[in-house]
C-alpha positions in Angstrom: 0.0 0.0 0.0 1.5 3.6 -1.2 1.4 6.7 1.3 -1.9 8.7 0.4 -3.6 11.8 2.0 -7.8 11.7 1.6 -9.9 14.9 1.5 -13.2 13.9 3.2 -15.2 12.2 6.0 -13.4 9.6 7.3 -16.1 7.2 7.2 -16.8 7.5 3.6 -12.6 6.9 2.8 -12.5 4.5 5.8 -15.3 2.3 3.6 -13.4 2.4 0.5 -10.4 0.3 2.1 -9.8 -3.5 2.4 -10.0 -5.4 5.5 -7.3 -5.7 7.5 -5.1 -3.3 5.4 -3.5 -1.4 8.6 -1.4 -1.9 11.2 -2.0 0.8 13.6 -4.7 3.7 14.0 -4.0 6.6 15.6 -7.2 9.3 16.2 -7.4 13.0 17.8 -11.0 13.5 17.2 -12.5 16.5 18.2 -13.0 16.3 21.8 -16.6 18.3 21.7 -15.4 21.0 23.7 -18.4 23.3 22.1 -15.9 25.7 21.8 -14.5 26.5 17.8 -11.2 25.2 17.1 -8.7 28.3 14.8 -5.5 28.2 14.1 -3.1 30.4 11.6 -0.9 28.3 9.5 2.6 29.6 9.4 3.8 32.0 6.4 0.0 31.9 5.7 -0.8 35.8 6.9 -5.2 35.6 6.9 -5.7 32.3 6.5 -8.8 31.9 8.5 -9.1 27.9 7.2 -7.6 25.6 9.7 -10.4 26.0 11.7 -13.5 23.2 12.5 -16.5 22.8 14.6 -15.8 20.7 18.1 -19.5 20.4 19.1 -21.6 17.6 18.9 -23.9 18.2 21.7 -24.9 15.6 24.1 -22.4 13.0 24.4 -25.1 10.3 22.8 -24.3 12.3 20.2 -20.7 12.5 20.2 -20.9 8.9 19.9 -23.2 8.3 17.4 -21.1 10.0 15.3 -17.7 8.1 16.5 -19.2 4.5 17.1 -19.4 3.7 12.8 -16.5 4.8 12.2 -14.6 3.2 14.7 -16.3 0.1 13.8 -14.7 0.6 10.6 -11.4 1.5 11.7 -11.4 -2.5 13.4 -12.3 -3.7 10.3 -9.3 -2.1 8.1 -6.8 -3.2 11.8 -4.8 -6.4 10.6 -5.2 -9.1 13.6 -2.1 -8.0 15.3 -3.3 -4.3 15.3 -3.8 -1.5 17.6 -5.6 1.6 18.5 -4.7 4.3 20.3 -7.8 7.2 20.8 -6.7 10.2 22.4 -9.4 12.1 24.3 -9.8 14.5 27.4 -11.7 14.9 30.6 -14.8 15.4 29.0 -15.6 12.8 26.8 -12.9 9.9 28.1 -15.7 8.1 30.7 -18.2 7.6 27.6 -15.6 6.7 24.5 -14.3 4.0 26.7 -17.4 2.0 26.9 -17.9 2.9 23.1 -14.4 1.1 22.6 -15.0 -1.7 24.9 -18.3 -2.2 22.8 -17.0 -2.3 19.6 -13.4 -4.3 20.5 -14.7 -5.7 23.6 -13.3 -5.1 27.0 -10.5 -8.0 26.7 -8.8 -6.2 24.1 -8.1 -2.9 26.3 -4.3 -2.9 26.7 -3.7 0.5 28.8 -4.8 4.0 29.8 -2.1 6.0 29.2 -1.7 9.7 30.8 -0.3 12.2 28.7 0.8 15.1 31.4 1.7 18.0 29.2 2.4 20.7 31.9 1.7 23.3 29.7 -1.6 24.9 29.2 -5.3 25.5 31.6 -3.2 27.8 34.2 -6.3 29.1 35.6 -9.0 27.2 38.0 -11.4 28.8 40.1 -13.6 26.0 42.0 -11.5 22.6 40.8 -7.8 21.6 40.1 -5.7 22.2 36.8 -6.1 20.0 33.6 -2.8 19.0 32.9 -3.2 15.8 31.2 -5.1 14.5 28.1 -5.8 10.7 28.2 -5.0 7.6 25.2 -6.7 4.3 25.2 -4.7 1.4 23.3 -6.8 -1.2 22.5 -5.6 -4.1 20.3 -7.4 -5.8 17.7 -6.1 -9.8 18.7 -4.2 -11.3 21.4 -0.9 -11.3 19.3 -0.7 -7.4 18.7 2.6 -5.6 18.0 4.1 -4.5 21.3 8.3 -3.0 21.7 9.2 -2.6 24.9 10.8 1.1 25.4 12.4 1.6 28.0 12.9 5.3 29.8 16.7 7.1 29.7 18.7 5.5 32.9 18.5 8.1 36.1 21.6 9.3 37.1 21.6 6.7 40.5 21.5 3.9 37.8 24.9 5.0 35.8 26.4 5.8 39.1 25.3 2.0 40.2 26.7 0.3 36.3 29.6 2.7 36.5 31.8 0.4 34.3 32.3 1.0 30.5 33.6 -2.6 28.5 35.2 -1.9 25.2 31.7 -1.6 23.2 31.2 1.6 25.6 28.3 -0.8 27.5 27.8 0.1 31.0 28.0 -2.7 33.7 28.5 -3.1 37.1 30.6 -6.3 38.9 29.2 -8.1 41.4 31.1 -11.0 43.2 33.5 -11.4 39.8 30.6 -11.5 37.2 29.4 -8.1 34.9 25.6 -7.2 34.9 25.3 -5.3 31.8 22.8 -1.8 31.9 20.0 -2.4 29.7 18.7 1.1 29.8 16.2 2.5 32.3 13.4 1.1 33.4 10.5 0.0 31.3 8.1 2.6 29.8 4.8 3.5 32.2 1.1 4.4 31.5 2.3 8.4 32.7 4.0 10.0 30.0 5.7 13.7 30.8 5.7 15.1 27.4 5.7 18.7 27.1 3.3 20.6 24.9 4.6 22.3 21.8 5.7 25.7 23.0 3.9 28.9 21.6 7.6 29.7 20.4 8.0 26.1 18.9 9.5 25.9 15.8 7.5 22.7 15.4 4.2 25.1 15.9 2.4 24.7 12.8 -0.3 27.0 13.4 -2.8 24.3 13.6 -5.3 24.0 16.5 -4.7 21.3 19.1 -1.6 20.3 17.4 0.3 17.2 19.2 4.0 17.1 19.6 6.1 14.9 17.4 7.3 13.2 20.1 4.1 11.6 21.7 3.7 10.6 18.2 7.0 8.7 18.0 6.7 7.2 20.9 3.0 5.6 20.1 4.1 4.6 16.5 7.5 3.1 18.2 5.3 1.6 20.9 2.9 -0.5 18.6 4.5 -0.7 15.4 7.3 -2.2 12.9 9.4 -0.7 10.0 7.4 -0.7 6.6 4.0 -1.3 8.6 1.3 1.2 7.5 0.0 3.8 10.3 -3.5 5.0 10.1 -4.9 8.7 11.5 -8.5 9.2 10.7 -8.7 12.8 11.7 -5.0 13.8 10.3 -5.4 17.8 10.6 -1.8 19.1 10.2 -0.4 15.6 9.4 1.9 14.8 12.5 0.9 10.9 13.0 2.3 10.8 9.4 5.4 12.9 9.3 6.6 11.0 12.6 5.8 7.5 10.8 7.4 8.9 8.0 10.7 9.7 10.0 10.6 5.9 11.7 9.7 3.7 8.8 6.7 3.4 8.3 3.5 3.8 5.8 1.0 6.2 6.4 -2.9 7.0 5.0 -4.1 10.3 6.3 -7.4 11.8 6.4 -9.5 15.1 7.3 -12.3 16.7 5.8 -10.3 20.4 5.8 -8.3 21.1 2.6 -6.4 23.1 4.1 -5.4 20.8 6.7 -4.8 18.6 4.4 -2.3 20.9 2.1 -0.3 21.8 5.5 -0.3 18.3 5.9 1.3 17.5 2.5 4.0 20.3 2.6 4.9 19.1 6.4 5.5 15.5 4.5 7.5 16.8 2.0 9.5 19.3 3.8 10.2 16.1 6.8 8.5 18.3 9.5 
């Protein structure tokens, strides 16, 4: 399967591809916030288009309109696929029965916590939101998984304070060598900061992710030369990280010029 970018509902392009043609999904969907989502695209002075609508009313709904087309995202997941649905606060309680409808509730792998630290500084009558959350669901029992493991602390190199000729750390205990591995395996809290206002990464396009949450999912749940899948593409970041690991990518949004921003992203490798 080639790269492509679609223009269009999701559902409608979702339809149009073959089962189990995909080996991970990745979505942002609007969150319905009931709030308007702009942006300005970058060397773009006016342009008023990345902009869409984030209300769906009640959260029946917001569900109504997910529920067939995540149906159809499992359906285009190969057996050892995965999906990751990244959501906030307000919608997280009622997309995760959705998901455990739809997959059922022995596929649900993990609720991970992305704390972004920047962003909602002021609270009046409840605490900061300072965290969005992803559910990763797999499609089979055998789904792709890589263990990642976090950088070693500095108490760990100071423990395998060794170097071999390889430049491997280790640490000697009664005569033998205990080689470092690297730091301890990845958790369900990730600290990723949020792009920066000042970013050169900022595109311009609302609720933009950072490339490296990105990575890290597609790294998580996926192999070189497998195809990645983001339903609601916007700006194109799922792709131009899969890009940069590896991987295949199909991207779709209904915004053109989402879409375009996308495309020059791809082909500039940012």
């Amino acid at each position: 399967m080639s790269d492509a970018l679609h223009i269009g509902d999701c559902l409608d392009i979702l339809r149009t591809l073959a089962d189990g043609c995909v080996d991970l999904i990745y979505l942002d969907p609007p969150f319905n916030t009931h709030k308007p989502r702009v942006g300005r695209a970058r060397g773009r002075p006016g342009n008023a288009g990345l902009a869409y609508s984030d209300a769906f009313g009640s959260p029946t709904c917001y569900i109504a309109y997910l529920r067939p087309r995540i149906e159809e995202m499992r359906r285009v997941l190969a057996p050892h696929g995965a999906l990751f649905f990244h959501c906030d606060w307000r919608m997280s309680h009622h997309v995760r029965l959705m998901l455990d409808a739809v997959f059922g509730s022995a596929r649900f792998i993990n609720e991970i916590i992305w704390r972004y630290g920047l962003g909602a500084s002021r609270a009046t009558r409840r605490l900061l939101t300072k965290h969005d959350v992803i559910f990763w669901y797999a499609n089979g029992p055998n789904y792709t998984f890589n263990l990642i493991r976090e950088s070693p602390t500095p108490a760990m190199l100071a423990k395998y304070a060794h170097v071999d000729a390889h430049g491997r750390r280790y640490m000697l205990s009664y005569g033998r060598r205990y080689y470092l591995k690297g730091g301890k395996p990845l958790d369900d809290v990730w600290d990723i900061p949020a792009i920066a206002p000042t970013s050169r990464e900022r595109v311009g396009y609302p609720t933009q992710k950072p490339l490296a949450l990105l990575r890290r999912i597609i790294a998580l749940a996926s192999n070189e030369g497998d195809v990645v899948l983001d339903p609601f593409c916007g700006s194109g970041t799922t792709l131009v990280a899969a890009q940069a690991l590896g991987r295949r990518w199909i991207g779709i949004d209904a915004n053109p010029q989402a879409i375009a921003l996308a495309r020059a992203r791809l082909a500039a490798g940012a």
